[in-house]
N, C-alpha and C positions, 0 to 999 in steps of 0.2 A: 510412438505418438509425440507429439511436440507437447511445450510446456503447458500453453493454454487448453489444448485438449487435456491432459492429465490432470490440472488445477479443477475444470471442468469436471473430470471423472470424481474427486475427490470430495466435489461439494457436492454432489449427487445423493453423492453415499453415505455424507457422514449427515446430510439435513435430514435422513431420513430417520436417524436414530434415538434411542432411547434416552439418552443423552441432549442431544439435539433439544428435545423436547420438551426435558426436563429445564433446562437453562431458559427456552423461552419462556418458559411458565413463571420463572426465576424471575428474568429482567421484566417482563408484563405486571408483576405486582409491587415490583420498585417503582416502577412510571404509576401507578394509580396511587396518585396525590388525594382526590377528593375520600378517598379512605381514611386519610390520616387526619387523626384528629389534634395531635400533639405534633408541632412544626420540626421540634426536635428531631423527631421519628422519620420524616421526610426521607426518604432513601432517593428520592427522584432525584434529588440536589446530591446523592452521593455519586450517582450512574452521572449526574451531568459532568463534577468535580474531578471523573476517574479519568476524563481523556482518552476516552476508547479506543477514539478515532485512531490515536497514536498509539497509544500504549496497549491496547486489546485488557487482555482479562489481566497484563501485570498490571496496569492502572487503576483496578479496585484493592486487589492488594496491595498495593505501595500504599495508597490510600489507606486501608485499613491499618495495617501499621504504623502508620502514622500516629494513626487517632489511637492505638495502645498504648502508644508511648508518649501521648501529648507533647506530640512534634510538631502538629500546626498552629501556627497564630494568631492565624485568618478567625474574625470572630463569627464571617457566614459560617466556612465551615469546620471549627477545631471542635463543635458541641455534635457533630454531625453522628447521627447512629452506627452501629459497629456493625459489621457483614452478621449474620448467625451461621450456624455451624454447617449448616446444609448450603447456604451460599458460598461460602470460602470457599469447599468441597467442588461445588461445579465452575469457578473460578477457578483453582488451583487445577481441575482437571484440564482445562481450555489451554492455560497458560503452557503444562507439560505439554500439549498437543504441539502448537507452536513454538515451544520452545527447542523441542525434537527436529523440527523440520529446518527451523535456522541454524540449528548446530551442523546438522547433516551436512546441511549447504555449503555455510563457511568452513567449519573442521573439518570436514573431508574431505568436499569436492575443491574447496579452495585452498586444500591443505599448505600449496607449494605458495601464497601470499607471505610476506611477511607479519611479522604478529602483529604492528601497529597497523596495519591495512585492516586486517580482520576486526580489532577491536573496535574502527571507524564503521565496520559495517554493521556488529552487532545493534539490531534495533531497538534496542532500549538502552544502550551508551552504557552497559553495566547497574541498569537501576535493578536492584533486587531486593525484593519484600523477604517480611520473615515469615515464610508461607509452612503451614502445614502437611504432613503427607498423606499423599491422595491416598485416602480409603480405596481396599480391593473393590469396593462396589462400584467405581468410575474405573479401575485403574487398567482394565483389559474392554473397556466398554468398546471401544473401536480400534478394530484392527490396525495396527502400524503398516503393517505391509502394503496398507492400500497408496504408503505414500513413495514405495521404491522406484513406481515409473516414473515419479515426478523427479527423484532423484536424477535418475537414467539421461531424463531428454535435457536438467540441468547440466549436466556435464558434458554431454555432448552438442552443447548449444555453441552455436557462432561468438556468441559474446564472451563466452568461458575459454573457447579458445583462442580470440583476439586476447584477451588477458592474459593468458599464459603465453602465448607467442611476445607479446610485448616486456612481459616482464624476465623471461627467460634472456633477452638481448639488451637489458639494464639492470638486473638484480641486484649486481654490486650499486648501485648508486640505492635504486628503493628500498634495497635494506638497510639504508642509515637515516632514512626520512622518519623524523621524527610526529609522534600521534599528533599534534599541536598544529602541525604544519599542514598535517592530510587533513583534520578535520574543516582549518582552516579554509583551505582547498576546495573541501564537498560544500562550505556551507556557499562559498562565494561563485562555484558551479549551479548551484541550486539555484540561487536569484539569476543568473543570466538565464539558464536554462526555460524558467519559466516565466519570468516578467518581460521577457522581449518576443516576440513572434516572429523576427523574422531581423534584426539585428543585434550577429553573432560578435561576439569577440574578436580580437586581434588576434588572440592567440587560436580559437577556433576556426577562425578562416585561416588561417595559417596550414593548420590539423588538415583542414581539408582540401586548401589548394595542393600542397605538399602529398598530398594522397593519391589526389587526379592524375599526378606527374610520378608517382610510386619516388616520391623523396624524402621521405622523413629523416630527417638527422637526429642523431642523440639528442638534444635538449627537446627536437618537437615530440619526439616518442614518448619525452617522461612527461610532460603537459597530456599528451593523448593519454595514456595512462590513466591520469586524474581522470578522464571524461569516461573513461570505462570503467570505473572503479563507482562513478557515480553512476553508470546506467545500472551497475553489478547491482549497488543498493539500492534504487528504485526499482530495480524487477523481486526483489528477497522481499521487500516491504510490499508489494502490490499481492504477493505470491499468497504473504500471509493473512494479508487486509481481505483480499477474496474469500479463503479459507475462513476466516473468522467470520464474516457477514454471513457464511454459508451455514453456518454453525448454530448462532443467533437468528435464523429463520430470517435473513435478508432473499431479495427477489433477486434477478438478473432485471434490471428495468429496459425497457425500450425506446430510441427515441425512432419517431414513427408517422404518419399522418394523420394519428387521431393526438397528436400534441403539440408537432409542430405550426407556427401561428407564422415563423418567418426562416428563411437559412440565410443566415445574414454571409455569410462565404466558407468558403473549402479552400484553405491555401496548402501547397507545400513548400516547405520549407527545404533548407537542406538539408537539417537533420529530422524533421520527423512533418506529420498533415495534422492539421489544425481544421476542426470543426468549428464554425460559430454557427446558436442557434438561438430565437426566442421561442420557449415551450410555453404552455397554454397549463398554469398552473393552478389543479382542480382541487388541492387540499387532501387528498385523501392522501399523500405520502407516496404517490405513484411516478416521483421523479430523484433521478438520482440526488444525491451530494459527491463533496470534495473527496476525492481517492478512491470511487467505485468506480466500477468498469460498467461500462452500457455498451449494450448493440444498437448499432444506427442500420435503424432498417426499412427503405422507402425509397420509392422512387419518384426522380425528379423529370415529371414528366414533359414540359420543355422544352429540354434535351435530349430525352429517351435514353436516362442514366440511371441503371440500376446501382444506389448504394446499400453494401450490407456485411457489414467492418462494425469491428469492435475498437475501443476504447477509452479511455480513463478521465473522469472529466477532473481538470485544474481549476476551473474555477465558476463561480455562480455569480451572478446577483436576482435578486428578486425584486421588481416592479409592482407597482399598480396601474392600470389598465381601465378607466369607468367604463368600455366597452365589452372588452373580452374576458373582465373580472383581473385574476392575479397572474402575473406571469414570471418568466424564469429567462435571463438571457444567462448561455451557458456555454463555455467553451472545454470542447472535450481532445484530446491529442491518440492520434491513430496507434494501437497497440498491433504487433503484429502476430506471428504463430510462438513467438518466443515469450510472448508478452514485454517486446521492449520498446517503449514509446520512442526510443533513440532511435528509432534502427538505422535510420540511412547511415548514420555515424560510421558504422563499422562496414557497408554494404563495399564492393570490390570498385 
């Protein structure tokens, strides 16, 4: 099965579990503020504090250790309440879950990287809490093995072996690039990637005209590299972002014709299809945010164009509307069977 199918199979499985359940129950009584009568006590302000979106369940414990050791200075939140024992517990178990699956990834399947590559990918840049060990009663709760096909279809994926193909015929040069220089690299990919729609780089059109023509020379190879290195970490970071929303009882949302209000355009680009949309926002938390994955599924009748594609929305804004109440303009970028929003990049 491909990536997305198998991420798929895994959120299936693990929402359905005992575990699963337990952590909603968890985070459901952090979010109930009007319980608390002492502000101190507030956990809501701690789950906001943790950075989930980025950081998943290491983000409560960073956080909590923090506040052990009267590390923060902030005065909202250095007074902020400490996780309890049964929290840490279903934290620390989530965080092993994910923490397995990116190790898998980079340490094994991306074994033949250089170390300073790999270190750029791990998605927490080395931040590690001083976490406790997972009690036997989480510690076999959910099968590992459920995550081997996911392994499988990552390695045998297009993008893993343009990366190795690529780095196999520059090694000697990317083994001496230093962490500083690649980071530097993924963050200033990161801003083109996403703040333009549709004007690429110099060096990017370059990547691609050279491609067209099957001429890449050694300097364009080790520039493409970078761009494959950066799609390597947005598909690791989506992989796990999926999995953890799947975990924490998140939905697959829809966008669809009971929300759609406007399609403001479909473009493609060269390296990947850009959705814009205004949704019809009802409050009830029935629309995605920044880094999930939505199905776009509707037809655009018009045309007589059946769409029904997945992927990942970049960015939101929220309006108001005195007519049609609240709304959502939102642009989402087409994920493909590998889950990589890049793909034309690597396409032949």
């Amino acid at each position: 099965m491909s990536i997305k199918s198998e991420v798929f199979t895994i959120c299936r499985n693990v929402s359905g579990t005992k575990y699963s359940a337990e952590l909603i129950e968890i985070r459901n009584k952090m979010s109930r503020t009007e319980e608390v009568i002492n502000p101190l006590e507030n956990k809501a302000i701690l789950k906001q504090a943790s950075q989930e979106n980025k950081l998943f369940f290491r983000g409560f414990l960073i956080l909590d250790s923090a506040l052990e050791i009267g590390g923060i200075n902030d005065d909202l939140y250095k007074n902020l309440p400490r996780l309890n024992f049964k929290e840490k517990q279903l934290f620390c178990y989530g965080d092993f879950i994910l923490t397995t699956i990116y190790k898998k990834l980079i340490d094994d399947t991306l074994s033949f990287l250089p170390e300073n590559v790999k270190k750029n990918l791990d998605p927490y840049k080395n931040k590690l809490p001083n976490t406790i060990r997972v009690s036997k009663k989480y510690k076999n709760e959910i099968d590992l093995k459920i995550f081997n096909g996911l392994y499988d279809a990552f390695e045998k994926s297009n993008l893993v072996s343009e990366v190795d193909r690529i780095y196999k015929r520059n090694s000697f040069i990317l083994n001496s690039i230093k962490y500083e220089d690649i980071n530097e690299m993924m963050i200033k990919i990161e801003g083109e990637m996403f703040n333009n729609d549709d004007e690429l780089s110099s060096e990017l059109w370059e990547i691609l005209i050279k491609k067209s023509r099957n001429g890449l020379n050694s300097n364009t190879e080790i520039t493409y590299f970078y761009y494959l290195v950066h799609s390597i970490d947005m598909l690791i970071k989506l992989i796990l972002s999926t999995i953890y929303n799947a975990l924490i009882g998140g939905k697959l949302n829809v966008i669809n014709e009971s929300n759609i209000i406007k399609i403001e355009n479909i473009t493609d680009t060269m390296i990947s299809r850009i959705h814009k949309y205004i949704l019809m926002d009802s409050g009830k938390n029935d629309l995605p945010s920044v880094g999930e994955i939505v199905l776009m599924d509707y037809e655009e009748k018009a045309i007589e164009n059946i769409v029904k594609e997945f992927g990942l929305v970049t960015s939101l804004e929220h309006k108001m509307v005195h007519d049609s109440g609240n709304t959502m303009k939102v642009k989402i970028l087409k994920i493909d069977d590998e889950m990589n929003i890049f793909y034309k990049l690597i396409e032949k």
